[in-house]
KOLBA-901919 format. One record per residue (C-alpha): x, y, z; residue in one letter. Coordinates in steps of 0.05 Angstrom, whole numbers, padded with zeros to 5 digits, always signed. Example, Ala and Ser with C-alpha at 12.3 -4.5 7.8 and 13.67 -1.06 7.14 Angstrom:
+00246-00090+00156A +00273-00021+00143S 
//
This chain:
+03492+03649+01743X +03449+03579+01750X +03505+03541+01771X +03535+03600+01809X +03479+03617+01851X +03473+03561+01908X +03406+03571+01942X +03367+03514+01901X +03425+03473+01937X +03404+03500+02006X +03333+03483+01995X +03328+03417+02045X +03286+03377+01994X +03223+03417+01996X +03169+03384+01971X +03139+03376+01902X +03103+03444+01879X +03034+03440+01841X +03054+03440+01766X +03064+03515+01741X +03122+03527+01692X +03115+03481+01624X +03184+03474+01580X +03164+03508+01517X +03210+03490+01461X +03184+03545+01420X +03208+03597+01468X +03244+03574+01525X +03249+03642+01558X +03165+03647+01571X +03145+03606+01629X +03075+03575+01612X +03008+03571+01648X +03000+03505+01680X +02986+03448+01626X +02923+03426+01605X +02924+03356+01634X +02934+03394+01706X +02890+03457+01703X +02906+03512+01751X +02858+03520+01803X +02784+03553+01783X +02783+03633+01800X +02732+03651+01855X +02672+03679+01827X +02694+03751+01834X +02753+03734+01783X +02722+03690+01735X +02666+03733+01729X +02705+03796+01719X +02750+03765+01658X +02693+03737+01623X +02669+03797+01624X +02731+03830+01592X +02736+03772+01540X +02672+03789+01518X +02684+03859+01513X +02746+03844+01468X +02739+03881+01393X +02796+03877+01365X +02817+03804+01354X +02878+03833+01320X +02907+03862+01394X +02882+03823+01443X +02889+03750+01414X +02958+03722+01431X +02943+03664+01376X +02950+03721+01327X +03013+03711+01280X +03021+03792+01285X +03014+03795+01370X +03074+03811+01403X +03100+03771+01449X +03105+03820+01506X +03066+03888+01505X +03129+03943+01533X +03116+04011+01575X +03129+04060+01529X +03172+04110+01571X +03195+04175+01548X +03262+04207+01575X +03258+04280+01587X +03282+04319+01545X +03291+04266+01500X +03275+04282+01425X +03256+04230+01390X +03253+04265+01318X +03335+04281+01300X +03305+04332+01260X +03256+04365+01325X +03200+04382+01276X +03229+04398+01219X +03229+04366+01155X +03277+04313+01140X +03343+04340+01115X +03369+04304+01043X +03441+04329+01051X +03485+04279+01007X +03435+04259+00958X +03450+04277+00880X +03394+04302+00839X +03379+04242+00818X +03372+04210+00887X +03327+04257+00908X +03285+04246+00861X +03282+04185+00871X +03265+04185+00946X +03212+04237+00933X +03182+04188+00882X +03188+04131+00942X +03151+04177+00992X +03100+04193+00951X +03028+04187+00980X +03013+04171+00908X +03067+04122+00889X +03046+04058+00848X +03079+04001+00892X +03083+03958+00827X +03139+04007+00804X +03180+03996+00859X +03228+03952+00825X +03235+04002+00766X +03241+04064+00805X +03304+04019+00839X +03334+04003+00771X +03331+04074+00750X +03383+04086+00812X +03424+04030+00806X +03434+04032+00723X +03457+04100+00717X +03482+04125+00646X +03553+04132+00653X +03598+04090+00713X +03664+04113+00740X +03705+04113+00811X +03669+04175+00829X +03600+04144+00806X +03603+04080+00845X +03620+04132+00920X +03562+04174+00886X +03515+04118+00880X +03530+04090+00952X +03518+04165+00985X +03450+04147+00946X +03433+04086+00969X +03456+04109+01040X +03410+04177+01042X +03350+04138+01009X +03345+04082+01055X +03356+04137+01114X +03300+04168+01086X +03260+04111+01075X +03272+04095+01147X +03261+04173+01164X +03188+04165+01134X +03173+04084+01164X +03180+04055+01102X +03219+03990+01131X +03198+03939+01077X +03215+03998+01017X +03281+04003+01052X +03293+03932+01064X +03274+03918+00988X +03327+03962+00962X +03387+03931+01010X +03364+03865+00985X +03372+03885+00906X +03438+03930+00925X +03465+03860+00958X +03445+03822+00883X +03500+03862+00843X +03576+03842+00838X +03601+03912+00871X +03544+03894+00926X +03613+03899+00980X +03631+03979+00950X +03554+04004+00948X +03541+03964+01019X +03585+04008+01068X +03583+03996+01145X +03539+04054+01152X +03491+04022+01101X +03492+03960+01141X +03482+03996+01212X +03429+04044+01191X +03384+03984+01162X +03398+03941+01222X +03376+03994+01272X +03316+04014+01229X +03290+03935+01232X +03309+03949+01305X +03265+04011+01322X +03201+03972+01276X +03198+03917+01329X +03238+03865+01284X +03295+03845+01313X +03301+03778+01297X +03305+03797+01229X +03356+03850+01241X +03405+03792+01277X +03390+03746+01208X +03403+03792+01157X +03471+03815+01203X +03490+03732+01206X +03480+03725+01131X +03527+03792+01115X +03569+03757+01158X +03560+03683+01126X +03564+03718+01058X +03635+03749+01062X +03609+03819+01074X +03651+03880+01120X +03615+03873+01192X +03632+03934+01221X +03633+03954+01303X +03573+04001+01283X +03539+03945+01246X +03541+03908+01310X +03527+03965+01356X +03460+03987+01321X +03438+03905+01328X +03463+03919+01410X +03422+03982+01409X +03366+03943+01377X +03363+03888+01427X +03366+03939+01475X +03321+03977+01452X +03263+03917+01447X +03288+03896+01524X +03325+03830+01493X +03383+03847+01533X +03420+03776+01539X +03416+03780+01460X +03446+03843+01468X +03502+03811+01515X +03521+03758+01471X +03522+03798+01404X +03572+03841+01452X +03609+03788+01469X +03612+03753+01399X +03637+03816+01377X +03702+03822+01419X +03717+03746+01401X +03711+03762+01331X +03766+03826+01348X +03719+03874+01326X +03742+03938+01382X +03676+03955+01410X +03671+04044+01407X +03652+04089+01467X +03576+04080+01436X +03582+04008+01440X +03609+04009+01511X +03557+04067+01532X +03500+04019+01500X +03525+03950+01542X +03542+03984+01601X +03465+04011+01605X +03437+03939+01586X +03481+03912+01647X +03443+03965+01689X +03377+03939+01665X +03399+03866+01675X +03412+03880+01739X +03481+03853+01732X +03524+03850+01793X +03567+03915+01808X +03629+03878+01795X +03613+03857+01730X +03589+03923+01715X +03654+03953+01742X +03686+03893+01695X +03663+03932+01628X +03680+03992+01649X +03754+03977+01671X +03758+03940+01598X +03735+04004+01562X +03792+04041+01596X +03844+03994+01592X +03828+03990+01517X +03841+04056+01505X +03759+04079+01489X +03759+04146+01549X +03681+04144+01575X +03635+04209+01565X +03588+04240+01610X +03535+04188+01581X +03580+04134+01604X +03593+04169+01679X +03514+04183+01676X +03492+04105+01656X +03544+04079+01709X +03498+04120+01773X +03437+04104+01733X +03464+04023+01741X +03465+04037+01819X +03389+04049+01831X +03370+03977+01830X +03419+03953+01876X +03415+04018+01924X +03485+04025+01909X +03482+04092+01944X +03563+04086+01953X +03581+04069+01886X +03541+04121+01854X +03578+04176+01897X +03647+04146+01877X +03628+04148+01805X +03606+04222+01813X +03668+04233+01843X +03711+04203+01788X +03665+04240+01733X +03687+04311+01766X +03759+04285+01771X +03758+04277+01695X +03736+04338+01679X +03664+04326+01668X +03620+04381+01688X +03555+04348+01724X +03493+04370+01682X +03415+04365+01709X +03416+04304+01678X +03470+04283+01729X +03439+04301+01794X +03383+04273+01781X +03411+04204+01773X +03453+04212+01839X +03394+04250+01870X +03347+04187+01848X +03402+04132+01872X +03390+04162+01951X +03329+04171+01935X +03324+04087+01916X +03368+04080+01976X +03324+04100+02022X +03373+04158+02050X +03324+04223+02033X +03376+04269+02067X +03428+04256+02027X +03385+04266+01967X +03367+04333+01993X +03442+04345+01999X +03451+04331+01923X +03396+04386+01912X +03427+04441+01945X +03495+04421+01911X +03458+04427+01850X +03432+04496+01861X +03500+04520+01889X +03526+04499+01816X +03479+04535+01778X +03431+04485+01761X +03353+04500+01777X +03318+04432+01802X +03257+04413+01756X +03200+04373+01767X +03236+04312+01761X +03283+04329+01818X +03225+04336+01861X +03187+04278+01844X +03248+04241+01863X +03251+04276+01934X +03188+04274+01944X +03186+04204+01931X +03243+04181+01969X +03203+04218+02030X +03150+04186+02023X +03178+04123+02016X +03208+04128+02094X +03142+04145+02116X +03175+04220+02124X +03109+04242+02097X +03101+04315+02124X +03168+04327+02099X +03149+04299+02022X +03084+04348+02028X +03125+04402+02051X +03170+04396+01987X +03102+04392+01942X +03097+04463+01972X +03166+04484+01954X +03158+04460+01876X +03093+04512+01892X +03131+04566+01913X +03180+04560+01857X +03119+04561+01805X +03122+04487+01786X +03069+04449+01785X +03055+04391+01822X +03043+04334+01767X +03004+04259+01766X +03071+04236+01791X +03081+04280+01852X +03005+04255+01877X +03011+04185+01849X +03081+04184+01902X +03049+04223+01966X +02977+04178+01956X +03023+04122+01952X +03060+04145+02012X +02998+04153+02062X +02965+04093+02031X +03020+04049+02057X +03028+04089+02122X +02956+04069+02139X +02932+04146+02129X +02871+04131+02077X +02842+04198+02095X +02907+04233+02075X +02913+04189+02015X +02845+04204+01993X +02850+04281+02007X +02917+04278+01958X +02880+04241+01913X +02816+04286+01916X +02860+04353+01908X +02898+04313+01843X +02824+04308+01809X +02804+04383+01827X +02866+04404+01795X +02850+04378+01732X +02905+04316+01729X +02891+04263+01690X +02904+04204+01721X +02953+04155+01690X +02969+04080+01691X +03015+04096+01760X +02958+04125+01803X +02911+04058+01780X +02964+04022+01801X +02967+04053+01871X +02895+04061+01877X +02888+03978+01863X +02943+03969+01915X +02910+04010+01964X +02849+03974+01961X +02873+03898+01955X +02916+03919+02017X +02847+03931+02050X +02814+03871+02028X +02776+03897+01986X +02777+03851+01930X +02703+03885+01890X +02735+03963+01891X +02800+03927+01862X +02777+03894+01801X +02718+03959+01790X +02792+04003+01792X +02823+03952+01746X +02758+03958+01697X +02760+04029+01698X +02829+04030+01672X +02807+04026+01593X +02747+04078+01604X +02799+04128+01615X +02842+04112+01558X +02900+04071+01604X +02917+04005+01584X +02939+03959+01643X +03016+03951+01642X +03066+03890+01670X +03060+03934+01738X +02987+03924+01748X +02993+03854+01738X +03051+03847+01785X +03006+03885+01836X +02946+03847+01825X +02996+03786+01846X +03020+03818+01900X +02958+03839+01933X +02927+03766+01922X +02997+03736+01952X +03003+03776+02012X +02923+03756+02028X +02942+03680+02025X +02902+03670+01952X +02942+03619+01912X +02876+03602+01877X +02878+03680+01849X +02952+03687+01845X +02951+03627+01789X +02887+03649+01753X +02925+03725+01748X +02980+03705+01721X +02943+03659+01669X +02901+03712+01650X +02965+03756+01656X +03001+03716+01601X +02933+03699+01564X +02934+03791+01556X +02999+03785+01521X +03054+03804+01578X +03117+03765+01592X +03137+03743+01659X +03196+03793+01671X +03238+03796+01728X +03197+03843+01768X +03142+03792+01754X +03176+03738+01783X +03206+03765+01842X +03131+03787+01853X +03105+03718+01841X +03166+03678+01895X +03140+03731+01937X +03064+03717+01927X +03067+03643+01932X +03110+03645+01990X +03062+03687+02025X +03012+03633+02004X +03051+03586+02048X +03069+03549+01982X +03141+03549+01987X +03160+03489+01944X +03106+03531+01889X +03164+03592+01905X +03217+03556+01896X +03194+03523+01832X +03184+03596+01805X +03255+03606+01824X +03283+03560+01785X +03241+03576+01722X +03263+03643+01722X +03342+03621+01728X +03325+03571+01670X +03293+03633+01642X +03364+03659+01640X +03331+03715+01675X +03391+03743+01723X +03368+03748+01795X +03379+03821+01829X +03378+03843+01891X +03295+03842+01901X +03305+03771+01887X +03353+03753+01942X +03305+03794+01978X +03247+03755+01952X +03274+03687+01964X +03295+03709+02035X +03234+03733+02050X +03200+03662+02033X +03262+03627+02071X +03250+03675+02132X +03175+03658+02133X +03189+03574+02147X +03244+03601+02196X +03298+03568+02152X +03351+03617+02186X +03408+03573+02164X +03402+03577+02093X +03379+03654+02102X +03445+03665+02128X +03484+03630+02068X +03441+03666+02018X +03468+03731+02056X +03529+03713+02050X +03532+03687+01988X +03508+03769+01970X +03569+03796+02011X +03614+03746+01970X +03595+03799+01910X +03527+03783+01871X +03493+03850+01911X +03498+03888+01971X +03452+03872+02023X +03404+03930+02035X +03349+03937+02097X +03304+03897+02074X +03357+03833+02065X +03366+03846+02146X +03295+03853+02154X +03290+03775+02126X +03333+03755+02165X +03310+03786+02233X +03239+03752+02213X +03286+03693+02206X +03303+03677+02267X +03236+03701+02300X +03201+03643+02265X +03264+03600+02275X +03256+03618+02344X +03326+03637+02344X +03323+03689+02399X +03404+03691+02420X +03414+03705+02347X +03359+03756+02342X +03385+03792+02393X +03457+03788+02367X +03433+03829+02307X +03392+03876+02341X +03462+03902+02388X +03498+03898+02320X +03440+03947+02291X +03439+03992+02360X +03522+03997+02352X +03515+04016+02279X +03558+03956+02255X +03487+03947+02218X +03463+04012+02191X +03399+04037+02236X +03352+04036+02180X +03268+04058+02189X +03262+03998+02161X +03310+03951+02194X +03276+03981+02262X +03203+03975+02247X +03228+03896+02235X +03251+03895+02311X +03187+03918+02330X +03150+03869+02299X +03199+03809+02308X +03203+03823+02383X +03129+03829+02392X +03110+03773+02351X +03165+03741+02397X +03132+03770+02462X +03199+03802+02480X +03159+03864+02521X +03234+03898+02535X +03254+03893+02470X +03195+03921+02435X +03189+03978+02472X +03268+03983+02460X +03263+03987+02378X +03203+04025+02387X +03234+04085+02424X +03297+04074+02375X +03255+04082+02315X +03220+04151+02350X +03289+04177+02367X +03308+04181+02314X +03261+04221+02281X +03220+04158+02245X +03159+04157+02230X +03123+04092+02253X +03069+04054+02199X +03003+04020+02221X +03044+03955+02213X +03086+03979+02270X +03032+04002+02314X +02990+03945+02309X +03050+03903+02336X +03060+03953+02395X +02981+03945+02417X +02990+03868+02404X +03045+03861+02461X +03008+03902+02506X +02945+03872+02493X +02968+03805+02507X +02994+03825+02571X +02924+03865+02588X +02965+03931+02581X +02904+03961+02569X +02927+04034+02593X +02989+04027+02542X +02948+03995+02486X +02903+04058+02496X +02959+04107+02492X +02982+04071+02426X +02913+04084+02405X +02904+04148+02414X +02976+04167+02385X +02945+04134+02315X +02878+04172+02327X +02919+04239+02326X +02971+04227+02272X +02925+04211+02224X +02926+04130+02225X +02876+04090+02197X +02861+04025+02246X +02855+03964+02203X +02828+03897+02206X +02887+03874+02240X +02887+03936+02289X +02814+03917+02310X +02820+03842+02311X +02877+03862+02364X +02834+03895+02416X +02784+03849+02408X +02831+03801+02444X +02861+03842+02490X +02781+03846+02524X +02773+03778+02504X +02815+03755+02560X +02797+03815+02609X +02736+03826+02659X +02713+03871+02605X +02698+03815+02556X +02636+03841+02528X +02678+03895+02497X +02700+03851+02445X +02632+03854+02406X +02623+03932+02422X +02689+03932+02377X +02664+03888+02321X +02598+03922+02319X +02635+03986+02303X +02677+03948+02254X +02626+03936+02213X +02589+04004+02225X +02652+04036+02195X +02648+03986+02130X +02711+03938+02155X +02686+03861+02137X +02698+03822+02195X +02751+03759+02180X +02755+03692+02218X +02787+03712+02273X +02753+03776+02295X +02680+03725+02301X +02724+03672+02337X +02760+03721+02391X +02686+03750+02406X +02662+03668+02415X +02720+03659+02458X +02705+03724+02499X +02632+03696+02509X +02659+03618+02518X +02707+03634+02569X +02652+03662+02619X +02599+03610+02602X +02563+03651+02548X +02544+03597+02503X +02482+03634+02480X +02513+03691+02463X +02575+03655+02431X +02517+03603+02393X +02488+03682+02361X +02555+03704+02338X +02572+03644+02309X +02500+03644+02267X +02519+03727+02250X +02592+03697+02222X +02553+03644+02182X +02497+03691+02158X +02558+03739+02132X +02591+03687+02092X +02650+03672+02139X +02662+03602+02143X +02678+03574+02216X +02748+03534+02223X +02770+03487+02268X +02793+03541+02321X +02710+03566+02323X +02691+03499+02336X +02751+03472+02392X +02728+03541+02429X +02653+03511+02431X +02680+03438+02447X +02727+03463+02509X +02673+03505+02535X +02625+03457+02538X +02672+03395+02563X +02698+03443+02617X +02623+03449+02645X +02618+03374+02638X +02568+03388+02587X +02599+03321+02537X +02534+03309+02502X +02537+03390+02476X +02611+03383+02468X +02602+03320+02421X +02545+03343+02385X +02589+03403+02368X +02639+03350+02329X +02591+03313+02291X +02562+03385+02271X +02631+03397+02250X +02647+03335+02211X +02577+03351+02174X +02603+03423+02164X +02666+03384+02123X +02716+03412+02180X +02761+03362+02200X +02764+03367+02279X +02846+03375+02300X +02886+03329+02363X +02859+03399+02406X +02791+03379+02384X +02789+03303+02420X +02843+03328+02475X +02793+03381+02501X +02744+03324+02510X +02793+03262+02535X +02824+03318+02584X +02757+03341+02619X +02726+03279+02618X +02785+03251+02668X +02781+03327+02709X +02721+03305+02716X +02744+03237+02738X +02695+03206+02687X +02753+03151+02665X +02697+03107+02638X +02672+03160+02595X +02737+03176+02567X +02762+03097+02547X +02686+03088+02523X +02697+03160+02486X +02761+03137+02450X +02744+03065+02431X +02683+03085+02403X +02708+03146+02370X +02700+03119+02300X +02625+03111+02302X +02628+03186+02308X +02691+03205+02263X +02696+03156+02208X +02758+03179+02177X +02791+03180+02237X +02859+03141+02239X +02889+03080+02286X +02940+03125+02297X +02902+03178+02323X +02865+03133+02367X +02928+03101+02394X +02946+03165+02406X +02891+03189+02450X +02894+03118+02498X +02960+03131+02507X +02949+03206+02531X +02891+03171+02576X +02946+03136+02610X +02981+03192+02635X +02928+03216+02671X +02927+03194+02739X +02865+03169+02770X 
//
């Protein structure tokens, strides 16, 4: 796949990332925290206090240290499949069908809470020496040794289990008493204790030693990579297999296919496997139709999954609950909720009553279109059928309005989960830390993150990934690095969720060589790249406008690695609006309106935002009636954009309208949403507006950023306020909010425009002094207005002597500023 996939070859020769990824000999698959020599950036205060704090509170040495000999290298989500038993027996005592007399005995002896260990070897002997030999006594004594260790396994005695194998394996007959079933049922017992490794050793000595490897032998060490998420292990034990000519079984098949699903293996490949099992003559289950849909959800192979269904009805297969539910999930992945509700009514015609599962899926697939009265009106349904709704069906729906921008809706879901009793689980912390980094607030995150032990959760790879996330999308390499170290100090493996999140995070950061390098790792990694990771790495190609090598990593996913979903087109639209690629932008919005490009919420909600960040008025207002059309449900994301181009054009009645539309629907106005109309009165008559809206920004709780102190300056600079702009820029000092070089250039114009030069220059050495370095719009303000003001003098004496008041100012720069002296005329 490395040398397959091109895109490191598209990269034009970004620059050097800060060191993140060490080689690690030891386990090449683990990317490391930065190396000691080249520590990782100190975490703000917030952050290092808050994981001191945890360290301290650490008890158990034995869990949380990763130095430990006995701490795992990754800590898995335990996940239960409904209706999955995982006893064989379901409660009842294990069954010793096959055993003689005397190997009962013996097991009973072995399971005795009372049993002397030192006996071990003795009790062993008494199997293995019996009184009299013979044909049948050798098949007797290998049913034996086959029901004990099963039992021994039945009752998690691994090491008594293993013991006995080892002493069978000492004896000249070893090959008669050590059938394939023998083999396979110690292998997969090793596998379900955690200790693979040792499973694939013991299998390679059999092997070494002369001993009958068997296809179930190697499909229990499959299952057991499988099973511990080592799935290229699992790959290339399948794969060994079939070189060796071993004929894998419809087990074996059913097992590979489902680790290609997990890989996130290209369709074609998976397709590849399956076409082999036929051809060699294995005829796939309902298991094997059931893991083939289940492979689709990743990819939003929507198509696929349907075809598959089809071909499982075609072969006679009756589709069970199970079945549905796959499909029904694949839409719901897929963003297409109405053909997921068309998959529940089929179900019901056939017989088949939906369960809570069904509706979670619905309701989350919904939800996840921002169709949110339609997911609350199936909660009601699940009512009306006497199910109730469960920590998943709220987790989904306060997920749903959270991202929306409906906090009072998410909190009124999340209020009514408490009153009924639900215990919250590891997926609601998740989306209540989400919800709150979103908002920028950082404190409430990390108290939700704490609280996650007091209620008996333990943080899983998800809540990392989302504590990335949140810190990448605000711009906070500093945090993004410090999570992840602490991240990997807790135990957890970068996975490829975790990466995709992290080439997100950094690219968000603006560190795009730092997303790139993370890229590569995970290739190097041998960690196969899905569909979110095109997605990922478009996303940070789309953000430095590198259309041209957006396009070739789109087509490079039509040539057959995945199939390009609405978010791939959303990268791309974003794209060319930083590319400032119009013509092309426009070419893909008429192939969207035609349908040649599916119509996607999604894919329209990008227009809106492309063509406003664009300031295409036209073709704003275009998408935007598209996307209400059709029935969609706009997000505060969306909205925001829509006041944004009318504010800049002092729309003010329209901007109003937009406002009052998010008033009555619910919508929560954010930062960005205030920040917004603060600059729409900025630049009107109505200036003083500007601070009536950050006063009730901060009445409602909202911490003002940056930009909502330097719009009000600007509102009060523009029409000679310079008292009034000198007060709020005190307030944004007193709160903590550092001025930039924007804050200061607003002061420097404003003043140089009023010939006032000796305010204008005191307001650069204040800067220099403040450690911000003034900008070419800082010295241009002053060059310019000094020769409007046909002050030439001022302005040559200004620039020659510029270094007395900017030391670190360069020749260049100076050069620079005589020549744009020049082109004034006097």
């Amino acid at each position: 796949m490395a040398e397959k996939l091109s895109l490191p070859l598209l990269l034009p020769h970004p620059p050097l990332p800060k060191p993140f990824f060490q080689d690690n000999h030891q386990n090449r698959h683990q990317p490391t925290v930065p190396p000691q020599s080249q520590p990782s950036p100190p975490l703000t205060p917030l952050l290092q206090d808050f994981f001191t704090q945890q360290n301290a509170n650490t008890t158990s040495p034995q869990t949380r240290n990763p130095q430990s000999p006995n701490y795992p290298s990754t800590i898995p989500r335990t996940r239960r499949r409904i209706g999955k038993h995982r006893d064989t027996n379901k409660g009842k005592p294990w069954s010793h069908h096959r055993l003689s007399p005397q190997g009962e005995h013996i097991l009973q002896s072995l399971i005795h809470p009372e049993f002397d260990a030192s006996k071990i070897q003795e009790t062993f002997l008494e199997l293995l020496n019996p009184q009299e030999e013979s044909e049948n006594c050798t098949k007797s004594l290998s049913l034996d040794i086959l029901g004990i260790i099963k039992g021994l396994g039945y009752y998690k005695k691994c090491d008594m289990a293993l013991s006995l194998f080892e002493l069978v394996k000492t004896r000249d007959d070893s090959e008669l008493l050590l059938s394939g079933s023998v083999i396979a049922v110690i292998i997969s017992m090793l596998g379900r204790d955690g200790r693979v490794s040792a499973a694939a050793s013991l299998l390679h000595n059999l092997n070494k030693d002369g001993f009958g490897v068997d296809v179930y032998a190697y499909t229990s060490l499959i299952t057991a990579y499988a099973s511990n998420g080592r799935y290229r292990d699992a790959v290339t034990v399948f794969k060994e297999m079939e070189e060796e000519g071993c004929k894998p079984t419809l087990i074996t098949y059913n097992v590979i296919l489902n680790v290609y699903g997990k890989m996130g293996m290209p369709w074609s490949k998976i397709m590849a496997v399956f076409d082999g099992m036929k051809n060699s003559g294995v005829a796939p289950d309902a298991y094997t139709y059931n893991t083939l849909m289940s492979c689709c959800r990743r990819g939003s192979l929507y198509e696929e999954a349907k075809e598959i269904f089809e071909e499982m009805k075609l072969a006679g297969f009756v589709p069970d609950k199970v079945t549905y539910n796959t499909l029904l999930d694949v839409y719901g992945k897929s963003r297409r909720p109405k053909e997921a509700m068309e998959v529940l009514r089929e179900m019901e015609v056939n017989g088949l009553s939906p369960s809570i599962v069904t509706y979670n899926s619905l309701i989350s697939a919904y939800a996840r279109d921002g169709l949110l009265d339609e997911a609350m009106e199936l909660k009601n349904q699940m009512a009306e059928k006497g199910m109730k709704a469960d920590v998943f069906t709220y987790t989904t729906l306060f997920s749903g309005f959270e991202k929306a921008g409906k906090d009072e809706s998410a909190m009124r879901v999340f209020d009514e989960m408490r009153n009924a009793s639900c215990s919250l689980n590891i997926c609601t912390f998740n989306a209540l830390i989400k919800m709150h980094g979103n908002r920028g607030r950082f404190t409430e995150m990390m108290k939700v993150f704490e609280e996650i032990k007091s209620c008996g959760c333990v943080p899983d790879i998800v809540t990392w990934n989302t504590l990335l996330a949140v810190f990448g999308q605000n711009g906070m390499d500093t945090e993004v690095s410090g999570v992840f170290k602490e991240m990997k100090r807790s135990g957890f493996v970068a996975e490829r969720d975790t990466f995709n999140t992290l080439i997100s995070a950094y690219s968000r950061c603006g560190s795009f060589g730092q997303a790139m390098a993370v890229y590569r790792s995970m290739l190097e990694a041998g960690v196969t790249p899905d569909l979110s990771t095109y997605n990922a790495v478009l996303a940070a190609l789309a953000r430095g406008g590198l259309w041209e090598q957006s396009e070739k990593v789109l087509a490079e996913m039509k040539d057959g690695w995945c199939k390009p979903n609405e978010l791939t087109y959303c990268s791309l639209l974003h794209a060319y609006a930083n590319g400032k690629e119009i013509e092309r932008m426009r070419a893909l919005a008429d192939e969207i309106y035609s349908g040649a490009v599916e119509p996607h919420v999604a894919i329209l909600k990008s227009l809106v935002l492309v063509n406003s960040k664009c300031d295409l008025l036209v073709e704003t207002e275009r998408a935007f009636l598209e996307l209400r059309r059709k029935g969609f449900s706009p997000d505060i994301t969306t909205l925001n954009a829509m006041v944004s181009i009318y504010g800049r054009r002092q729309m003010i009645i329209k901007a109003s309208e937009i406002m009052k539309f998010m008033n009555e629907s619910g919508f929560t106005p954010s930062l960005t949403t205030y920040n917004t109309l603060m600059y729409m009165y900025s630049r009107s008559e109505n200036f003083e507006r500007s601070e009536e809206i950050l006063r009730n920004l901060l009445a409602k709780g909202i911490k003002p950023d940056v930009i909502s102190y330097n719009t009000v300056i600007f509102a009060y600079c523009r029409n000679g306020r310079m008292r009034e702009a000198s007060r709020v820029l005190k307030e944004m000092s007193d709160s903590g909010v550092s001025a930039d070089a924007i804050t200061y250039n607003t002061f420097v114009a404003s003043y140089a425009a009023d010939a006032m030069f000796v305010e204008a220059i005191d307001v650069v050495r204040y800067m220099i002094k403040s450690g911000c370095k003034p900008n070419e719009s800082t010295y241009n303000s002053i060059v310019d207005w000094y020769c409007k003001h046909n002050r030439w003098d001022d302005a040559v004496m200004f620039v020659k002597t510029l270094r007395e008041l900017d030391p670190r100012i360069s020749k260049d720069e100076q050069q620079r500023l005589s020549e744009r002296l020049t082109k004034h005329d006097r």
